[in-house]
DOMARDREN-448659 format. One line per field, with one value per atom (N, C-alpha, C): residue in three letters; atom name; x, y, z. Coordinates in Angstrom, 3 decimals, decimal comma, padded with zeros to 6 digits. Layout:
BEGIN
resn: (Ala ...) $
name: (CA ...) $
x: (X ...) $
y: (Y ...) $
z: (Z ...) $
This chain:
BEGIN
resn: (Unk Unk Unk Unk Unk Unk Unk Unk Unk Unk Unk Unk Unk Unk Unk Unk Unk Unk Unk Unk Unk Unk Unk Unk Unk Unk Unk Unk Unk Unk Unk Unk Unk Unk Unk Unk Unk Unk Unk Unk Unk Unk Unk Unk Unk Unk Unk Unk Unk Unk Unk Unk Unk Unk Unk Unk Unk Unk Unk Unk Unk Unk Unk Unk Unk Unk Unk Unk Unk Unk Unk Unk Unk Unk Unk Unk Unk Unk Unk Unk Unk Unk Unk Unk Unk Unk Unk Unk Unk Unk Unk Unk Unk Unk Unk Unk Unk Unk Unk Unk Unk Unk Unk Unk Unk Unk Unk Unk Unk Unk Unk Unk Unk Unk Unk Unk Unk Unk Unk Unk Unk Unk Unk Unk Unk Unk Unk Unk Unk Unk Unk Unk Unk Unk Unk Unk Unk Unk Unk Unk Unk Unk Unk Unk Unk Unk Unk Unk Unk Unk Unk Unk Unk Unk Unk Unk Unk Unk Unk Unk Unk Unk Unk Unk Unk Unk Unk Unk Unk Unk Unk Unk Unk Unk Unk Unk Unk Unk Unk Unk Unk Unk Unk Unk Unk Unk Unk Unk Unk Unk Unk Unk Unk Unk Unk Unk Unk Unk Unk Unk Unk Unk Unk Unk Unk Unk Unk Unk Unk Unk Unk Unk Unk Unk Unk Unk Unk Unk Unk Unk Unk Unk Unk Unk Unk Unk Unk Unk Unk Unk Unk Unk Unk Unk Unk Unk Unk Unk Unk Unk Unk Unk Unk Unk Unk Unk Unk Unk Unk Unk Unk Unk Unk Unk Unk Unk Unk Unk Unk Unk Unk Unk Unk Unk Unk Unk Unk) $
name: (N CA C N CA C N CA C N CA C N CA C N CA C N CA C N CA C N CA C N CA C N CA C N CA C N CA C N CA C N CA C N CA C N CA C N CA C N CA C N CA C N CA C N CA C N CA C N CA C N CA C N CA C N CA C N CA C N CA C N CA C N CA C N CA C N CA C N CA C N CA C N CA C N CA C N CA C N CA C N CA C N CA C N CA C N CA C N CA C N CA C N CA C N CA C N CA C N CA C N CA C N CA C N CA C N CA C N CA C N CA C N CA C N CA C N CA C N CA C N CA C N CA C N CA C N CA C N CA C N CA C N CA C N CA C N CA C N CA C N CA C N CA C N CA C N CA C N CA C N CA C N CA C N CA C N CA C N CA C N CA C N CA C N CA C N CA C N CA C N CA C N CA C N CA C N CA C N CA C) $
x: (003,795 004,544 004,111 005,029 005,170 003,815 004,525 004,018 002,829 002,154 000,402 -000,460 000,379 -000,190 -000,658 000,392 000,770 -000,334 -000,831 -001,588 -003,469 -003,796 -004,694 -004,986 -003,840 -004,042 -004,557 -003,433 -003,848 -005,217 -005,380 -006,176 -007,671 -007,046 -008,364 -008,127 -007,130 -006,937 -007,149 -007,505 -007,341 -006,455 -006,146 -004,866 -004,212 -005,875 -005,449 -005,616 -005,938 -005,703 -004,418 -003,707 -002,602 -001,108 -001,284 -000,657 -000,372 -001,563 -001,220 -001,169 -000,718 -000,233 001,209 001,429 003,303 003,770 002,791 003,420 003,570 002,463 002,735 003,709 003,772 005,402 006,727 006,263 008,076 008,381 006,970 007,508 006,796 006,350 005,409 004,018 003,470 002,613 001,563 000,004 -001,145 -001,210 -000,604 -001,151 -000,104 001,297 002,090 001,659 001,003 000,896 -000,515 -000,810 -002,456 -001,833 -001,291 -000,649 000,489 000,983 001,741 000,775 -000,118 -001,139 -001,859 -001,866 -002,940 -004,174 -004,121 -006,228 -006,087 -007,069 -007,637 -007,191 -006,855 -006,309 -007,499 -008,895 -009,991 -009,928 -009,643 -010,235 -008,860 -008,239 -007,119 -007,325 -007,800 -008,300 -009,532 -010,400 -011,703 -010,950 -009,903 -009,386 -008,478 -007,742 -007,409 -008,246 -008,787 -010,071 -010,345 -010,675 -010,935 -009,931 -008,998 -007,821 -007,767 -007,850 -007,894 -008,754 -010,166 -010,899 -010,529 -010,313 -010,222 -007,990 -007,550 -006,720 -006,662 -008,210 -008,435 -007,385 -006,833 -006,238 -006,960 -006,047 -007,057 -005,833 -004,603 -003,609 -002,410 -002,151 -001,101 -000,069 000,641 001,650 001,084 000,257 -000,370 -000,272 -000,857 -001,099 000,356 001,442 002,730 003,067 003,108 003,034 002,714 001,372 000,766 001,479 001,587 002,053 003,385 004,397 005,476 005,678 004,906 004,515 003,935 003,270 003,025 003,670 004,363 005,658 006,585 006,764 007,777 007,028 006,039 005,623 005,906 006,273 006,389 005,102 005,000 004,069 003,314 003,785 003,095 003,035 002,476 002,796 003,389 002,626 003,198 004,339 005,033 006,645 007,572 007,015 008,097 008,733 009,416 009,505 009,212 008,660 008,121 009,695 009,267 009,959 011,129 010,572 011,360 012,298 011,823 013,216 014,507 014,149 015,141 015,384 015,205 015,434 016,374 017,049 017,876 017,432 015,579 014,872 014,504) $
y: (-008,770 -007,907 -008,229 -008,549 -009,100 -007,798 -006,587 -005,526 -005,504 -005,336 -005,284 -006,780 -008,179 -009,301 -008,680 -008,113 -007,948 -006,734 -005,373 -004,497 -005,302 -006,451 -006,755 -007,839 -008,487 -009,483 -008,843 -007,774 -007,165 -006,015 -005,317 -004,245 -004,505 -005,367 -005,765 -004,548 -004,107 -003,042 -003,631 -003,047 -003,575 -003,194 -003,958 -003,562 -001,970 -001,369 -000,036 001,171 000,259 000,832 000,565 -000,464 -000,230 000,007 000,049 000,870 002,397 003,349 004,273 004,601 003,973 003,694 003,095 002,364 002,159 003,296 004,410 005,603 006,614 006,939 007,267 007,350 005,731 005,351 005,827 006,003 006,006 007,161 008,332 009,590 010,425 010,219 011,129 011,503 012,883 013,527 012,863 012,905 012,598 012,819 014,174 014,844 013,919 013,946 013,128 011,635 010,821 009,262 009,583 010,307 010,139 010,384 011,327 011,628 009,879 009,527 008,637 007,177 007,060 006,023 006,200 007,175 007,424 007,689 008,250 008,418 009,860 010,172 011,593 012,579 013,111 013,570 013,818 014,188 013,633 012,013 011,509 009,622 008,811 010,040 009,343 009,894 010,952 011,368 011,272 010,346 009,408 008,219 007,487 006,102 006,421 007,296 007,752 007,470 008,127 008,151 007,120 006,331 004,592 004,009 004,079 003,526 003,897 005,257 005,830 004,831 004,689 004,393 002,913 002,007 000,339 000,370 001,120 001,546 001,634 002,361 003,355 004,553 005,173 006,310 007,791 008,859 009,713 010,822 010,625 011,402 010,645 011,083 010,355 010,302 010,992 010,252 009,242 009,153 008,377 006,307 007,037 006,025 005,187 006,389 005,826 005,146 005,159 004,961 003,396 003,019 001,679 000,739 001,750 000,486 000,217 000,614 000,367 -000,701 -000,580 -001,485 -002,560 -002,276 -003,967 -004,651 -003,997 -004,779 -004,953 -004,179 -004,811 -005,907 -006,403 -007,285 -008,431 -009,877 -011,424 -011,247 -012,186 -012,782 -013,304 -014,649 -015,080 -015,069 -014,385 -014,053 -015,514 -016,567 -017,921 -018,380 -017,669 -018,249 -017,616 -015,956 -015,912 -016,425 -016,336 -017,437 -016,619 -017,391 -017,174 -015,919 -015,057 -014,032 -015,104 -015,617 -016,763 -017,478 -018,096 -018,544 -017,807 -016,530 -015,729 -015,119 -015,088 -014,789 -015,563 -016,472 -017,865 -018,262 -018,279 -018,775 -020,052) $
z: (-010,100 -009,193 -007,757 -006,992 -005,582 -004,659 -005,154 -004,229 -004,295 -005,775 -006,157 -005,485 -005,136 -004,248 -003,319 -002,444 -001,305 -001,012 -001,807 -001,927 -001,276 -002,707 -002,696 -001,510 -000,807 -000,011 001,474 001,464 002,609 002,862 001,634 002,194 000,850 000,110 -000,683 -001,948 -002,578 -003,440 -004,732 -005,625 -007,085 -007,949 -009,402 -009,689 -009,763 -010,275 -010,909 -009,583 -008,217 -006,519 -006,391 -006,728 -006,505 -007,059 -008,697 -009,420 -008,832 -008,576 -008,393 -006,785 -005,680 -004,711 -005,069 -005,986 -005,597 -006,500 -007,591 -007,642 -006,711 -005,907 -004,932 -003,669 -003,710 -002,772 -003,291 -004,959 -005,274 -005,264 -004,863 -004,515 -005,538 -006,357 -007,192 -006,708 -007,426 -006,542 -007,582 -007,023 -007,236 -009,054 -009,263 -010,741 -011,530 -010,972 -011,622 -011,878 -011,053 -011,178 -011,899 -011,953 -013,263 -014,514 -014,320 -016,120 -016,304 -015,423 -016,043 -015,933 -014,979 -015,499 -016,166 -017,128 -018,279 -017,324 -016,748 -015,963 -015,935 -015,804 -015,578 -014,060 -013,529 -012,356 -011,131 -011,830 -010,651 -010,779 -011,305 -011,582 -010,268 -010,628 -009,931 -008,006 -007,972 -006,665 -006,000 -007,026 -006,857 -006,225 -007,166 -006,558 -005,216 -005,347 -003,978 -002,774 -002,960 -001,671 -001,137 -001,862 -002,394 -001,647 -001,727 -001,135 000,118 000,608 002,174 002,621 002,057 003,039 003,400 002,138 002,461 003,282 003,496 004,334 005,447 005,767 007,027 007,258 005,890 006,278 005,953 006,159 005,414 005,019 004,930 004,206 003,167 002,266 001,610 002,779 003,338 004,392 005,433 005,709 006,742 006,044 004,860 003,703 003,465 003,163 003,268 003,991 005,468 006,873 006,768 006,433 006,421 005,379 004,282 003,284 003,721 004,105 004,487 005,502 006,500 007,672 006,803 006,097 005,789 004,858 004,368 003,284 004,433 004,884 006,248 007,106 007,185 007,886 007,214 007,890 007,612 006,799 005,602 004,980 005,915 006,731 007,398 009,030 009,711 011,436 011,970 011,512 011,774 011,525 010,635 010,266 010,870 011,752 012,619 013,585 014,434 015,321 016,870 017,988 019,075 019,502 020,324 021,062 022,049 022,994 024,168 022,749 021,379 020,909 020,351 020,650 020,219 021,508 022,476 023,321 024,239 023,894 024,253 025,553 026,168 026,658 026,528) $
């Protein structure tokens, strides 16, 4: 899965950090993505935490906030192209 790369490349997450982060994204609450990842609902607000911190966030919307921005970001900053060439500079 493209998204869980993209999780660990950028913020260093592991699989089961970012399983329950793209539940999170798809809109389910904390108690909901533990019962459906099979974990325990503290285990899942232990890995939470976990995630804030290698994030640097400290709220699930905030959290939202970042991951979005970085799936919206180019893979590579280098393959965009300079501002002046789109700028018909």
């Amino acid at each position: 899965m493209p998204q869980m790369a993209l999780l660990k490349g950028k913020f260093g997450l592991t699989p089961a950090e970012s399983r329950l982060v793209l539940r999170i994204m798809a809109g389910d609450s904390l108690r909901l993505s533990a019962a459906a990842l099979g974990i325990g609902y503290e285990t899942a607000r232990t890995t939470l935490k976990t995630v804030f911190r290698k994030t640097g966030t400290c709220r699930q919307a905030e959290l939202a906030i970042v991951i979005i921005r970085a799936m919206a970001a180019p893979p590579n900053p280098d393959a965009a192209p300079p501002l002046s060439a789109t700028a018909g500079g």
